[in-house]
N, C-alpha and C positions, 0 to 999 in steps of 0.2 A: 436460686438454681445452682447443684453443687455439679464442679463439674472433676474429674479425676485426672490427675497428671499424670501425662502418658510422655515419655522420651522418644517416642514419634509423634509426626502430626495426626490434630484429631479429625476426624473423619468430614469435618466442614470444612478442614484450610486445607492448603495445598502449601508445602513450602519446596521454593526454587533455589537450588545451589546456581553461582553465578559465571559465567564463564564467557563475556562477551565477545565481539568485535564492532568495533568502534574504531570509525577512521574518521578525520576531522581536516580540512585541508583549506588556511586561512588563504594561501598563495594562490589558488583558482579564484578567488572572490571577485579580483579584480578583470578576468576573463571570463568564469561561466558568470559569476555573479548571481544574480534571481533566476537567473535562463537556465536552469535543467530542464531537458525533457523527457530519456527515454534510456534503459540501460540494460545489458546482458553479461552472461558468465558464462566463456568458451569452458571447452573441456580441460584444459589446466589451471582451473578454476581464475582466473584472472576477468579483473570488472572493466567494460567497457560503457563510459556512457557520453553524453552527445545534447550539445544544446545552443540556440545561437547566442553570440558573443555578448558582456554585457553595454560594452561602448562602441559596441559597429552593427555591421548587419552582417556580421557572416557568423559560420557553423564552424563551431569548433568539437573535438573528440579529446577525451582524456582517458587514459588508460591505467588502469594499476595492477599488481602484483597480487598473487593469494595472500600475499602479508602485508597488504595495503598500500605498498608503496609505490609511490606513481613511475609509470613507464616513461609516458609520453602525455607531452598535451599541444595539438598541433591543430592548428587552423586549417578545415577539408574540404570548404567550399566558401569562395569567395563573390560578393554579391553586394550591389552598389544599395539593393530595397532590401529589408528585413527578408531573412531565408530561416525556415528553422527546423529540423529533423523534429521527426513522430515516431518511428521503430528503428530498431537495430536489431540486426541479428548475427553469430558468429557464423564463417564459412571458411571451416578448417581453420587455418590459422589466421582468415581477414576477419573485413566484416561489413557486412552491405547494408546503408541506412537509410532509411526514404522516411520524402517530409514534401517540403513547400519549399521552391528553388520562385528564385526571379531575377528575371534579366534585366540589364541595363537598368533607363528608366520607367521600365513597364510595369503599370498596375495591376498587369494578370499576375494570377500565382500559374503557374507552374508543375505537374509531376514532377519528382525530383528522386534519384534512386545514386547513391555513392557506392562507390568498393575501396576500400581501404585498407591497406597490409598490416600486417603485424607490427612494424615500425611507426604506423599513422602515417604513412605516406600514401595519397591516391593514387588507386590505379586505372581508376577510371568514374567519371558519373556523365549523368546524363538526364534534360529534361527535355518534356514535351507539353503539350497538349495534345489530347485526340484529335485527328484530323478526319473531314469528311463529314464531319457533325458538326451541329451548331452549338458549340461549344467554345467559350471564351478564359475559362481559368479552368485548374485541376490539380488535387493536391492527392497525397499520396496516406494514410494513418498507417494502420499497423503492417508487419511482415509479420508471414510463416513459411514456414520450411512447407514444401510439396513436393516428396520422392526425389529429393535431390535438386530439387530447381525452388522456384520463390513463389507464391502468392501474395500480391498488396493488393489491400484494399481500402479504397479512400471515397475523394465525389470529383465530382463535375459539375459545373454550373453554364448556364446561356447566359448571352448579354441581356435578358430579361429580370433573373437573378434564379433561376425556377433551375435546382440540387438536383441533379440524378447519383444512384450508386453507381460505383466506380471500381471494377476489379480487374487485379491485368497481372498476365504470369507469365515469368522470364527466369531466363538462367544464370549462371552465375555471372557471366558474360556481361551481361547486361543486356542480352538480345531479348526484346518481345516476343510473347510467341502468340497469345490471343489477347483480346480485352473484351470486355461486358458491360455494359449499360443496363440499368435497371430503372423505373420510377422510383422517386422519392429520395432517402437518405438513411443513413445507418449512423446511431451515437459510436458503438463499441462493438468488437468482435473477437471470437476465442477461434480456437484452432481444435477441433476433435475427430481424432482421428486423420483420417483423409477427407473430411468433411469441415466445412467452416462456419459456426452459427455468428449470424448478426442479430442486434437487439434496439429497439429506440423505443421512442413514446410518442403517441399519434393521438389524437381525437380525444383531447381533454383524459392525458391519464392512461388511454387504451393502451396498452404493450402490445409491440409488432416482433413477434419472432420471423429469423428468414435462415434456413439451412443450402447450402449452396455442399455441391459435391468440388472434386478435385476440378474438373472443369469448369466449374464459375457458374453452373445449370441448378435452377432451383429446383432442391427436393420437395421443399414443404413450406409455408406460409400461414404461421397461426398469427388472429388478434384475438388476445384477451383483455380482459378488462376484471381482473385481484378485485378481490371485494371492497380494501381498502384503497381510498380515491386519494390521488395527490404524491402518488409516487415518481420519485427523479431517478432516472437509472446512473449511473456512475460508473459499474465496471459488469462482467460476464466473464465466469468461471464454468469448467467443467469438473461435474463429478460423476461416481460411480454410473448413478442412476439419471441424471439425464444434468440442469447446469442450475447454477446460482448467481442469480442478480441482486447485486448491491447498491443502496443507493439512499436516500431518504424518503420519511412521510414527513408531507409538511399538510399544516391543518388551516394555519392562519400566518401567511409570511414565514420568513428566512429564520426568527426567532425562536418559533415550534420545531424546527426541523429534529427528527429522531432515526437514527439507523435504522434501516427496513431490508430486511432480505426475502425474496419471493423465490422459490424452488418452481423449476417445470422439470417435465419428464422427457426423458427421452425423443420424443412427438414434437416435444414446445407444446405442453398441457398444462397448464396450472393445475398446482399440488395445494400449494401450503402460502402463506405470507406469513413471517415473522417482523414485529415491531418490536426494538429493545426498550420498554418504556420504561423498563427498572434501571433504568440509567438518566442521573439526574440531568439537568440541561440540555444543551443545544448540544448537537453531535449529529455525523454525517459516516455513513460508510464508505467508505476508496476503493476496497479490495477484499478478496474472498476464495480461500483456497479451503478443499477438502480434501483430509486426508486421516484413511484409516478408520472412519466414520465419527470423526471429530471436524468441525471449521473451525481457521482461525480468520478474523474478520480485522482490518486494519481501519481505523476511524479515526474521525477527524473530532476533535472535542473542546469544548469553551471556545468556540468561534467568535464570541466578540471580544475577549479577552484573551489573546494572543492563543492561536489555535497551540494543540496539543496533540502528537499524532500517540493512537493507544493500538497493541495488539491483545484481542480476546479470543481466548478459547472457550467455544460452547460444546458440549455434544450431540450427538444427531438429534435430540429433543430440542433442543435450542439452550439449555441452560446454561448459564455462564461459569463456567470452569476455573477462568485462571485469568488474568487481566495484566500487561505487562505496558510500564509507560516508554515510549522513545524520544531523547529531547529533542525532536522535530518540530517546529512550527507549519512547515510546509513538505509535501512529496507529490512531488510530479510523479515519479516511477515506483515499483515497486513487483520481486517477480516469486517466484517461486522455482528454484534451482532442479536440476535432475536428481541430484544427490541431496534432495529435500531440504535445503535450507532458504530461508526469507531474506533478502535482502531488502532493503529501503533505500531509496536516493532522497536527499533533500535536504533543506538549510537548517543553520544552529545559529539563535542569536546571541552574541556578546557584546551588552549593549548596545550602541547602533549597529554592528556590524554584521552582516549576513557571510555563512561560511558551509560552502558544499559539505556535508557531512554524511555517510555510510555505515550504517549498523547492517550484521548479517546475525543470524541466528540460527538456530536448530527450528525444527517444528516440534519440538517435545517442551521448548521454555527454557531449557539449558543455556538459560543466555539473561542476562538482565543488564537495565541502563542505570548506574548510578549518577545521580546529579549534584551530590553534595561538594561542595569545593574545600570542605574543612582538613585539618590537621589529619590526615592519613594512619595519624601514632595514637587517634583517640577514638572512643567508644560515637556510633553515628547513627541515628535515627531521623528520617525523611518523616514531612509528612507525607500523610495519604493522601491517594489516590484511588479513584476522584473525591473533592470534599468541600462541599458535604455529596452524602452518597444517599444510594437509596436501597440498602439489602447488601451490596457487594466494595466492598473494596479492597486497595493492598497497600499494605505495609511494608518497608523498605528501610534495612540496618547494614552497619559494617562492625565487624568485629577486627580489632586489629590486631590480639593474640588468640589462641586456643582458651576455652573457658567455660564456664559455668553460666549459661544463658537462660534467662525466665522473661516472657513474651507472654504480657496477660494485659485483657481488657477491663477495665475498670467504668463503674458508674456512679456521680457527682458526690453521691455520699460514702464512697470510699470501698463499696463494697466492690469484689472480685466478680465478675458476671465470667467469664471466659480466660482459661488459660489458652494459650493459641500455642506456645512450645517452651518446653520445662526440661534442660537436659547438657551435656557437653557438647560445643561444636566447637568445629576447627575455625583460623582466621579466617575472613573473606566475607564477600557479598550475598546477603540473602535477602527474600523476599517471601511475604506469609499472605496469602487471601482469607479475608473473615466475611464469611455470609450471617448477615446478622437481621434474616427474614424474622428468627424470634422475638426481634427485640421491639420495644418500641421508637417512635420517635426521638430524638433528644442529642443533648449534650455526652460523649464518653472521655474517657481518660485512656489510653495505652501508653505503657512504662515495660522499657527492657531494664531488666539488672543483670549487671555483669562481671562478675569479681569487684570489685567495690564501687565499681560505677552503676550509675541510676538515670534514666532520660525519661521523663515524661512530655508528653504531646496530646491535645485534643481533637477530637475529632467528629462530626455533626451527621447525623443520620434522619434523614429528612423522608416520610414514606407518605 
């Protein structure tokens, strides 16, 4: 198959100039430790995130700078039984966090709602339980902004153990001003518009949609039941045309597990299920933004073999675009900014050591994570990812002068099957996707040369 050198990329790869952010922060380890939970980006773009301690029971906040460097990190709620925030949100320059608060030595959990100033100093928190109802714990999940004031929404349980939904709206104050009880319980919830949709899984598999208006009053209540059975929901995004659930299908055990996204419409009508099965192994979906009529999907990958967090670009078809690795093993949080960028919270490991780590990015891929730890003054090629593949992977180099680059694929008997990029580029980090549906099975070769250096690597394509 002859293919023609083109000094741009050819019309199957995608190549990504690199320009990250990457903050690594070994000095929290011993404070957040494994406990992240939840994080935001105020309007001067600075990160706030929030998790409980790793050697006590209390909740601590760290803050950093739009150029990573940490503000503050201050102990916000002190607590003799495990406490641990679930949302945070900015409010002007504070920022109010609800989660699970407990008292003394009490086995209830707790509503738990904090306000905290720009410095990490409180200004105020507060929990409860509903009162009046038979109701003995209550804990607090996500916050959204509502015209100025706050909606959370979380559950409530009886001393029997039997979950009600749980939603209550207050101002900045901290002052309640309604609460709402509902049957049953909610995994995950999005914020659209002035409306709030909730999502879970009921009756072997069934999906429970529920849209609640600004007052806490149900609009609508669909059960569907996606054609394909054994889906786990994990996150609930909105887009144009109505939201996207992410999450996995599993067929036979934790081992099967494959990203699965399910489109409803506006209504909460089942659309579409997509299953990514051209994606080799075990893998799990997290998270799911749309934007511009492209998703990017953030997943969890080789789960038995030290997870791996991936971001992929598909387009409204579902095809997969562009595949981008983060060295995460774990992420609690993960959001999408006003000024469209992705951020990711969660740990980096050096050898035993776990360490809060933050990548922010573009939504166009203007961003990539390199992993290689070599000589910075030398020619660098990463393997691929993922590998072995099945149709899709990417490839990952460093140039450490301006030069003469040739990026071609090879197969065992020597022969050229694919130039992937033939041409000058400057120094720095790049990244190339090769869709290799034509190809068969098997063993290949990729080699960059580069003014008188040469790196080859193999790579396994399993269909």
């Amino acid at each position: 198959m002859k293919k023609s050198f083109l000094p741009v990329i050819l019309a199957a790869f995608f190549l990504l100039a690199i320009a990250d952010e990457h903050w690594v922060y070994p000095e929290l380890s011993e404070i957040h430790g494994s406990s992240l939970a939840c994080l935001c980006q105020n309007d001067d773009k600075e990160i706030a995130f929030s998790g409980p301690g790793e050697n006590d029971n209390n909740i601590w906040m760290t803050k950093i700078d739009s150029l990573g460097k940490i503000v503050f990190t201050k102990k916000i709620y002190d607590s003799r039984q495990q406490s641990g925030p679930n949302g945070i949100l900015p409010n002007g320059k504070n920022f109010i966090i609800t989660g699970i608060g407990r008292k003394n030595t009490s086995t209830a959990y707790y509503a738990l709602i904090i306000k905290v100033d720009n410095s990490g100093n409180v200004i105020k928190d507060t929990t409860w339980i509903p009162s009046g109802y038979n109701y003995n714990s209550a804990y607090l999940e996500n916050i959204m902004e509502s015209n100025g004031e706050y909606i959370a929404m979380g559950s409530v349980s009886t001393p029997a153990g039997i979950s009600d939904i749980y939603i209550v709206k207050f101002d900045e104050n901290l002052h309640i001003h309604w609460e709402k009880f509902y049957q049953g319980n909610i995994a995950v919830y999005v914020k659209d518009g002035n409306s709030y949709v909730g999502m879970k899984q009921i009756e072997e598999y069934k999906i429970l949609l529920i849209k609640f208006d600004e007052n806490g009053n149900i609009v609508w209540e669909k059960k569907e039941d996606p054609p394909r059975k054994n889906f786990y929901v994990y996150n609930i995004n909105v887009s144009n045309d109505g939201y996207n659930a992410i999450g996995v299908e599993r067929s036979n055990g934790y081992k099967t597990d494959k990203t699965c996204l399910i489109k409803f419409d506006k209504n909460g009508n089942f659309v579409w299920q997509k299953t990514y099965t051209e994606l080799i192994g075990q893998h799990r979906g997290r998270n799911c933004w749309e934007i511009n009529g492209e998703r990017i999907l953030l997943i969890e990958y080789n789960i038995d073999f030290g997870s791996e967090r991936y971001l992929i670009k598909t387009d409204n078809n579902n095809t997969i675009l562009s595949m981008k690795k983060c060295g995460l093993y774990t992420t609690p949080a993960s959001i999408l900014t006003t000024d469209k960028k992705i951020i990711i919270l969660g740990w980096e490991k050096d050898g035993e050591e776990n360490f809060p780590s933050i990548y922010k990015m573009d939504c166009d891929f203007n961003s990539s994570i390199w992993h290689e730890k070599n000589n910075q003054s030398q020619l660098q090629l990463s393997q691929n990812y993922p590998n072995p593949f099945n149709c899709f992977t990417c490839i990952s180099y460093y140039l450490p002068k301006d030069g003469e680059t040739n990026l071609a694929i090879y197969d065992l008997t020597g022969r050229r099957i694919n130039t992937l990029f033939k041409g000058w580029q400057k120094s720095g980090q790049y990244s190339v996707h090769w869709q290799a549906k034509d190809y068969p099975s098997g063993i290949y070769v990729y080699k960059i040369s580069w003014n008188t250096q040469t790196i080859c690597r193999k790579m396994v394509l399993i269909k």
